[in-house]
N, C-alpha and C positions, 0 to 999 in steps of 0.2 A: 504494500500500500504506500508505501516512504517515495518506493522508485516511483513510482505514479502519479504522485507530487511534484515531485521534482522534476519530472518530464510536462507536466502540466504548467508550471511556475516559469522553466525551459523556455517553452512554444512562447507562452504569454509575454516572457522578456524579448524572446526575439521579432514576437510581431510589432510590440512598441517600439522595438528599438527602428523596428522597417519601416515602421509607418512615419515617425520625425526624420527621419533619414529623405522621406520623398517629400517632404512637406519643406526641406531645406534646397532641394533641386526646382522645384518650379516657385522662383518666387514672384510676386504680384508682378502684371503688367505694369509699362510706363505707359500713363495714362498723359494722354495730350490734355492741357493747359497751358493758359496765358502765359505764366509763371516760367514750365516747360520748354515752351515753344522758342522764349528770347537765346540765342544763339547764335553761332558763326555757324552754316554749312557749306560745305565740298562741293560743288557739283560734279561727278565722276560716271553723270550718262544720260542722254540729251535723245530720246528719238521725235519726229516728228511725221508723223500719213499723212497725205492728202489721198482722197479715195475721190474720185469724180464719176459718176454716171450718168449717163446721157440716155433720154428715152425718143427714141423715134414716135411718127406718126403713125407707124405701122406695128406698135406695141416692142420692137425689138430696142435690146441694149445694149450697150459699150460702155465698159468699165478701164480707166487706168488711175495708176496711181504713182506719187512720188514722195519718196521717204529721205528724209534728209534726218543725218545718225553723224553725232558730234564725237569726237574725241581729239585725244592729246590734251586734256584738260591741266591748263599750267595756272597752279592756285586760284581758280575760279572760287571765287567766296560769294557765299549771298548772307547779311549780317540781321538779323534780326533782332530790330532795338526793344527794349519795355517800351518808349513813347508812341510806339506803331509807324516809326520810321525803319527804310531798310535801305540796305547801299547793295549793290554787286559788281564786283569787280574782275578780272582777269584773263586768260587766252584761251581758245580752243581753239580748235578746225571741224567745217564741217563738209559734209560731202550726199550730194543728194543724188540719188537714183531714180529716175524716172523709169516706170512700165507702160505703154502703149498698147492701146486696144487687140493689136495686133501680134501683144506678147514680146515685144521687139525691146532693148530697154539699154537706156542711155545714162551711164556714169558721168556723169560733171565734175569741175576742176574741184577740188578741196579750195576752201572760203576760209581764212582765217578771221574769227570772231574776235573783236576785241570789244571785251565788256564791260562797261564803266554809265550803270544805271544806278536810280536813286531813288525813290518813291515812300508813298506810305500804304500799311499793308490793316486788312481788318480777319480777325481771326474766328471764327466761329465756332466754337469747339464741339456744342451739341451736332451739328452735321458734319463737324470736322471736313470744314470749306476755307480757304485762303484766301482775299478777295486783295487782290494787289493794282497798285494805283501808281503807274509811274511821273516822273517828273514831266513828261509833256499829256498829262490826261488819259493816257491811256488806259483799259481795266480788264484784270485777268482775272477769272474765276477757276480755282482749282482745286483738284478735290485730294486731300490730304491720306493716301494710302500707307499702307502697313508701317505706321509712324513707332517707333523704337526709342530704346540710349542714344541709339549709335547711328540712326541715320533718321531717312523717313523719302517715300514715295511722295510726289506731284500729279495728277493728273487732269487734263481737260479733253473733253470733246462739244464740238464745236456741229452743227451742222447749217448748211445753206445751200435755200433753197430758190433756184431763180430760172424760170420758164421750164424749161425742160430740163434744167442740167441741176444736179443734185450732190454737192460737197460735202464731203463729213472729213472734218478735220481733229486728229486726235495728237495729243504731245504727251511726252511722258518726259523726266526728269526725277532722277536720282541723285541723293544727295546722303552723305557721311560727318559723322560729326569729329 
């Protein structure tokens, strides 16, 4: 009956000990806030679709598209203040590939970006939305994905629509902290 005990007290020590053991490997989410969010980030990946579709009179279509995918990012910072100011700074390259209806698809020179932007930015945290306002009025609405410590996802899609012809434009942007 002793041994039985002690194979019992055994079990019960090692499932406690199993169970704070897991509760020390997944610790809480980093939860996006205002607080959170103020920071320097990396920029370290840039792509940009355009998807265009075209509808004839006769119901048929033609689809192409052009992607334009940044790198060589040389300290591209985007600095995000507590007062809802932001700067960005730095170099990349980028290079767009066009696809034609035809399947046919044409690489373009590499563009070197040089980025020295400044605006003010509004943060949303319940939809986790980034509403960015740069220095000549311009306004970007982005949608704040798989936000982390250590980095956080941007994303927009855009669509427009005008007579026939039908654009959906999507950018993604990654960033590290």
């Amino acid at each position: 009956m002793k041994i039985s005990k002690l194979f019992f007290l055994f079990i019960l020590a090692a499932a406690t000990i199993s169970c704070s053991s897991d509760d020390d490997n997944n610790p809480p989410p980093y939860t996006l806030s205002a607080a959170n969010f103020v920071d320097t980030y990396k920029l370290n990946f840039l792509e940009i679709r355009e998807v265009e579709t075209i509808t004839f009179n006769n119901g048929t279509t033609s689809t192409s598209s052009a992607v334009t995918v940044g790198s060589v990012f040389q300290n591209v910072n985007f600095v995000f203040n507590a007062d809802n100011t932001y700067t960005a700074s730095g170099l990349f390259n980028t290079v767009t590939t066009v696809t034609n209806a035809d399947g046919s698809t044409t690489v373009g020179d590499t563009v070197i970006v040089d980025l020295d932007e400044s605006g003010t930015y509004s943060l949303s945290v319940g939809n986790s939305t980034l509403i960015v306002t740069d220095s000549d009025g311009g306004v970007t609405s982005l949608e704040i994905r798989d936000y982390t410590e250590t980095g956080m996802t941007l994303y927009s899609e855009e669509t427009m629509v005008s007579n026939n012809s039908t654009i959906v434009t999507t950018v993604e942007y990654r960033f590290s902290r």
